[in-house]
C-alpha positions as CSV (number, residue, x, y, z in Angstrom):
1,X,121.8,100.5,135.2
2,X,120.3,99.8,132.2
3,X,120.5,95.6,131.5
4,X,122.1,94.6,128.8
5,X,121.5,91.8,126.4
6,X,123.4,89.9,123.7
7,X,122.6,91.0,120.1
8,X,121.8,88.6,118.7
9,X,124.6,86.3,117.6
10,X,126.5,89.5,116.5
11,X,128.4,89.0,119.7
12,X,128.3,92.4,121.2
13,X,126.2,93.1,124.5
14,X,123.7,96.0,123.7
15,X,121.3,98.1,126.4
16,X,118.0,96.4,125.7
17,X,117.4,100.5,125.3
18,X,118.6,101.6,122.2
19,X,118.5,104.9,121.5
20,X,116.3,106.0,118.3
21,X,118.1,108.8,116.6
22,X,115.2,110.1,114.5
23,X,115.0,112.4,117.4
24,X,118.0,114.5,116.0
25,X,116.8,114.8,112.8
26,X,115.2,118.2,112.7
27,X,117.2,119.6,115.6
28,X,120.2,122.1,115.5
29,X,123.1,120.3,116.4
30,X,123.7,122.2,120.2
31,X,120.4,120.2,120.8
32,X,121.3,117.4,119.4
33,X,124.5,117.6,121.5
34,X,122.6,117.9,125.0
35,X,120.2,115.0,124.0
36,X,123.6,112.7,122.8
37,X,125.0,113.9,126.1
38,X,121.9,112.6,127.9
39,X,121.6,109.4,126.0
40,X,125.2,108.8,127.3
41,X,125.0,109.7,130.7
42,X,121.9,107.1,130.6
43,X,124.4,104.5,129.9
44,X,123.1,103.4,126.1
45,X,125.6,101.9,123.8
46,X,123.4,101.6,120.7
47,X,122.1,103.8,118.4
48,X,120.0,103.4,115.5
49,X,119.2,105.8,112.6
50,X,118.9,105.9,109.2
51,X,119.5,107.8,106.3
52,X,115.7,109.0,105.9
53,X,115.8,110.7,109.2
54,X,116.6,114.4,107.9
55,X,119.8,115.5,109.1
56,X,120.6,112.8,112.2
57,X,123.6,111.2,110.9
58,X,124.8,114.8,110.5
59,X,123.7,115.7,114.3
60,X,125.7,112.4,115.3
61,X,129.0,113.1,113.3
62,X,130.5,115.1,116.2
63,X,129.2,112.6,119.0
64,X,130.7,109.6,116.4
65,X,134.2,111.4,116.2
66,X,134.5,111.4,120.1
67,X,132.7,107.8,120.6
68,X,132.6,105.8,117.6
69,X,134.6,102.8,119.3
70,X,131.9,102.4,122.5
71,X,128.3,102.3,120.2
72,X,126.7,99.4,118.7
73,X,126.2,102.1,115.1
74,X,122.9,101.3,112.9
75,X,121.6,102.7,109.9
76,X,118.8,101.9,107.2
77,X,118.5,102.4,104.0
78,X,114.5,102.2,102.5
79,X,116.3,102.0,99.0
80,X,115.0,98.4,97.1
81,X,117.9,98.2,94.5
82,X,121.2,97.6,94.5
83,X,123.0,100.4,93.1
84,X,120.3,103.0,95.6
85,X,121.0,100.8,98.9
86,X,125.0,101.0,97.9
87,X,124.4,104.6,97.1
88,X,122.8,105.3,100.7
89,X,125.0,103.0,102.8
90,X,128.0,105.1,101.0
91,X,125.7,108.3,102.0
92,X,125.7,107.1,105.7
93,X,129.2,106.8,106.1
94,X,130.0,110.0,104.8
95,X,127.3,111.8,106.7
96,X,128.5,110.6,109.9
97,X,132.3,110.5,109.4
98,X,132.5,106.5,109.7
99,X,134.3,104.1,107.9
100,X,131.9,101.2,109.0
101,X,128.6,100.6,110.5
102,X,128.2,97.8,112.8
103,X,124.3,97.2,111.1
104,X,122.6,97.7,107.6
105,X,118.9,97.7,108.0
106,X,116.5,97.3,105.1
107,X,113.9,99.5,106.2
108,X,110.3,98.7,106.3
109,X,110.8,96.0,104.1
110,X,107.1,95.0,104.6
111,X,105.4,94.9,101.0
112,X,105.8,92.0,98.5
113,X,106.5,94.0,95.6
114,X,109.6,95.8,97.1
115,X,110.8,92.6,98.5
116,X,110.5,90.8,95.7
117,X,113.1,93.6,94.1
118,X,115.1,93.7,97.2
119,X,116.0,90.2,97.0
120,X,116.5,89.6,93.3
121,X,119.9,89.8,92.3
122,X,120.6,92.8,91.1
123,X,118.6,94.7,95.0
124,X,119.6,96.0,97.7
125,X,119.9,92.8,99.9
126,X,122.9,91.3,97.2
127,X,124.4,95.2,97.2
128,X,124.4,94.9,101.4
129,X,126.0,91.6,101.5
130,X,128.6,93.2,99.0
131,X,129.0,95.8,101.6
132,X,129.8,93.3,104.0
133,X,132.3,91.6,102.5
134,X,134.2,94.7,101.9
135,X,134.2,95.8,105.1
136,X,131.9,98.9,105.2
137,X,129.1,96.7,107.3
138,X,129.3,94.2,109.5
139,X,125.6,92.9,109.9
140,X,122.4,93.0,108.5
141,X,118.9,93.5,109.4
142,X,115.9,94.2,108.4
143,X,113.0,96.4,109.7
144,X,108.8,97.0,109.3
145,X,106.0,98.6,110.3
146,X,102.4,98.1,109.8
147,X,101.0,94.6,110.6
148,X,102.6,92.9,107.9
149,X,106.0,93.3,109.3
150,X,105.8,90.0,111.3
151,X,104.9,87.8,108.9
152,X,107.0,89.5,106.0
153,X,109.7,89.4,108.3
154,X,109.4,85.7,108.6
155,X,109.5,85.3,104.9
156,X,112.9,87.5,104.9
157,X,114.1,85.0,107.3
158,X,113.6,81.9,104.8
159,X,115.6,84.0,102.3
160,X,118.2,85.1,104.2
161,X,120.3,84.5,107.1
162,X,119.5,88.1,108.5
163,X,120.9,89.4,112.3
164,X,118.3,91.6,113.7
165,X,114.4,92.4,112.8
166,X,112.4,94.8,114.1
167,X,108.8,95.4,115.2
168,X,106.0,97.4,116.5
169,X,105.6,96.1,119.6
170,X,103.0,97.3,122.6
171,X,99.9,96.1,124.5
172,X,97.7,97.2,122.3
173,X,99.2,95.8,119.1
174,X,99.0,92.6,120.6
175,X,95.7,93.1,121.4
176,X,94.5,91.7,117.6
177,X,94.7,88.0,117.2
178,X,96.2,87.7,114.3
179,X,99.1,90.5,114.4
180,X,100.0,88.9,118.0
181,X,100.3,85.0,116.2
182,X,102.3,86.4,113.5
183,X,104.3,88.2,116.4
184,X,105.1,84.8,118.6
185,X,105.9,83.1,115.3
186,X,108.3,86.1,114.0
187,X,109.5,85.7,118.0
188,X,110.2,82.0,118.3
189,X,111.7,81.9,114.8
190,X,114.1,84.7,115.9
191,X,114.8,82.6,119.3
192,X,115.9,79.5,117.4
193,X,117.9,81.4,114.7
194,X,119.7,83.8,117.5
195,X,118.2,86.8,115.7
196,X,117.6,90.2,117.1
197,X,114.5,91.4,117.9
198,X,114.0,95.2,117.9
199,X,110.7,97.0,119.2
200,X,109.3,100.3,118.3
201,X,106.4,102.2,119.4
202,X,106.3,100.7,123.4
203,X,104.9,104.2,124.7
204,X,102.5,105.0,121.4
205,X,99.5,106.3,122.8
206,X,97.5,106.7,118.6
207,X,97.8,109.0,115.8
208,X,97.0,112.4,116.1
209,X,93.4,114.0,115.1
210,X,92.8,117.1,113.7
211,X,92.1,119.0,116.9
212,X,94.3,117.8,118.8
213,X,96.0,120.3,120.9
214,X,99.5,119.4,122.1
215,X,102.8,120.2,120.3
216,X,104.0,117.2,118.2
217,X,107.4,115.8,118.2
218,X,106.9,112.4,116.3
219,X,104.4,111.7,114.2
220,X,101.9,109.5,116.7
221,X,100.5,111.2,120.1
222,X,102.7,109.0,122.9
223,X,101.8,108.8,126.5
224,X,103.2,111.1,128.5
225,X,101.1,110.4,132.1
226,X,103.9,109.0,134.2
227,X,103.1,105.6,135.6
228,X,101.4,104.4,132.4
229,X,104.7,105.3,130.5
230,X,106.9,103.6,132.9
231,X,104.2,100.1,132.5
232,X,103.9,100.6,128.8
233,X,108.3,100.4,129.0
234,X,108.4,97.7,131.4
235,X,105.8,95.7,129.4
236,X,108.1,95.6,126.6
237,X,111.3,94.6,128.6
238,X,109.6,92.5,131.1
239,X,109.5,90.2,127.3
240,X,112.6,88.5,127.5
241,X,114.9,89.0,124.8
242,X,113.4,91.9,123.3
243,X,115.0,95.7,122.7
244,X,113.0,98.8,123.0
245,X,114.2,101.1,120.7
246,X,113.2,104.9,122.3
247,X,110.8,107.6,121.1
248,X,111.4,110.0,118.2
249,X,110.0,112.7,121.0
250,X,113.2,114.0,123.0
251,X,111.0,115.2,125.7
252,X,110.4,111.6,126.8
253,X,113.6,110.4,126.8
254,X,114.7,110.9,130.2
255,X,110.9,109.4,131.2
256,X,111.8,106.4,129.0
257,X,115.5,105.9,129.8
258,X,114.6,106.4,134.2
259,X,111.9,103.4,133.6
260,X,114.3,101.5,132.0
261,X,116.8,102.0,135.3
262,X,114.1,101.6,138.2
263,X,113.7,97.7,139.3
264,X,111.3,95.9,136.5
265,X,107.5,95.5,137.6
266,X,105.9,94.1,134.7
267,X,102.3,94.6,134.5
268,X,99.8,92.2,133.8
269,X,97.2,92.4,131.3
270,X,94.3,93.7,133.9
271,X,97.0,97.0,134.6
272,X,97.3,97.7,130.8
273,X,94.0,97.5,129.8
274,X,92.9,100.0,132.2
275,X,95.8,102.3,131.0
276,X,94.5,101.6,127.8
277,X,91.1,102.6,128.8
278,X,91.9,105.4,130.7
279,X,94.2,107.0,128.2
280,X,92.1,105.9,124.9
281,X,95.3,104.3,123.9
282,X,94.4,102.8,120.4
283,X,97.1,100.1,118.1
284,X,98.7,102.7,115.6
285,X,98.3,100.3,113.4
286,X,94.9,98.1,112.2
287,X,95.2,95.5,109.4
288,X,93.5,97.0,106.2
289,X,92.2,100.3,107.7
290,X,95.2,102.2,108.9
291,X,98.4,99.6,108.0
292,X,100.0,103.0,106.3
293,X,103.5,103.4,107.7
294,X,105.7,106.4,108.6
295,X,109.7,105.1,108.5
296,X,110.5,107.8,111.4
């Protein structure tokens, strides 16, 4: 069984898997059934989308109307000002038949500019604690990419007494100096303040080239060669504390969720660099070259 882990100081016991509903967002809804129905029978009880990921908080309207009560339920909005974040969390909750979500995420708050405008008084972070106090959210988060994410996260922190944060997170990432001190910082802050800490991007292999043959179900080429998927998942949650929040590609899932079940043999750094050798595996993100995000 998959181990599960206080959330932060939210007081509710999440899966350190938590399923990544991006996946639904371009399916027809009888695939998005038998993937929900898999994510279940896996034994998740999180789920995290967002109202950017095409029509996924439509695919999870049935599932919600069945399960509401049993899932940790998280959405984002990438909106920076108050009346668009309200406009979106209202969006969220219509779209999947909910009343309240259990987290409001600003999503890939990672640029000064838009954070500035999120936090001034009349952005989205003012409109989500509105939300809050009427009921319609219970928490909030926030959420990057790109190498900046750490460090801007850290500076959300000093504004704001946010619940969750989320990363990318893999060997290879931590493989520059600099992103990996921002990381322990964003970490140990997030330690002492009882915040979540979300991953993303554990079994990112690099972006796709031109020629690049295989069929493409999220928007970076992932490892799909067994054993280095089930080290490149166990190096994440042999980290305690963190979450891995799963691939946007459905065809890994049951690849991710079965190393998430077998007994935890975290690899040291020797074992992942090979895998990263073998594999070419390259950080999806480089400071200043390719820092350009996708939100999916």
């Amino acid at each position: 069984m998959i181990e599960r882990l206080a959330f932060g100081r939210t007081g509710h016991e999440s899966t350190r898997v938590i399923f990544g509903a991006a996946t639904l967002g371009g399916m027809r809804q009888e695939k998005a059934d038998g993937v929900l129905e898999l994510m279940r029978a896996a034994g998740i009880n999180h789920i995290d989308v967002a109202r950017s990921y095409g029509d996924a908080e439509l695919r999870l309207a049935p599932f919600l109307a069945d399960y509401r009560s049993e899932y940790f339920l998280a959405t984002k909005t990438g909106e920076r000002s108050g009346d668009g974040a309200r406009r979106e969390l209202e969006e969220s909750l219509e779209r999947m038949g909910v009343d309240q979500v259990d987290l409001i995420q600003l999503h890939n708050l990672t640029d000064k500019p838009g954070w500035h405008q999120a936090v001034a008084d009349d952005g989205a972070l003012p409109a989500l604690i509105r939300a809050r106090e009427e009921g319609l959210v219970r928490f909030i988060g926030v959420t990057g990419h790109g190498t900046y994410a750490p460090e801007m996260h850290m500076k959300s922190l000093e504004r704001f007494d946010f619940d969750s944060v989320l990363v990318p997170y893999n060997f290879s990432m931590r493989q520059d100096p600099s992103y990996q001190a921002d990381l322990e910082a964003l970490i140990g802050l997030c330690t002492e303040k009882q915040v979540a800490v979300q991953t993303i991007k554990a079994i990112a292999r690099r972006r796709w080239i031109e020629d690049d043959p295989d069929k493409r179900f999220s928007w970076y080429m992932p490892i799909r060669e067994p054993e280095a998927l089930k080290r490149a998942v166990a190096y994440v949650l042999g980290r305690p504390g963190l979450f891995l929040n799963t691939t946007s590609d459905a065809t890994l899932l049951p690849a991710v969720f079965a190393a998430a079940n077998a007994p935890l043999e975290v690899p040291g750094d020797e074992v992942m660099a090979a895998d990263q050798a073998d594999l070419g595996i390259e950080p999806l993100f480089v400071r200043d070259v390719s820092d350009d995000v996708r939100i999916a």
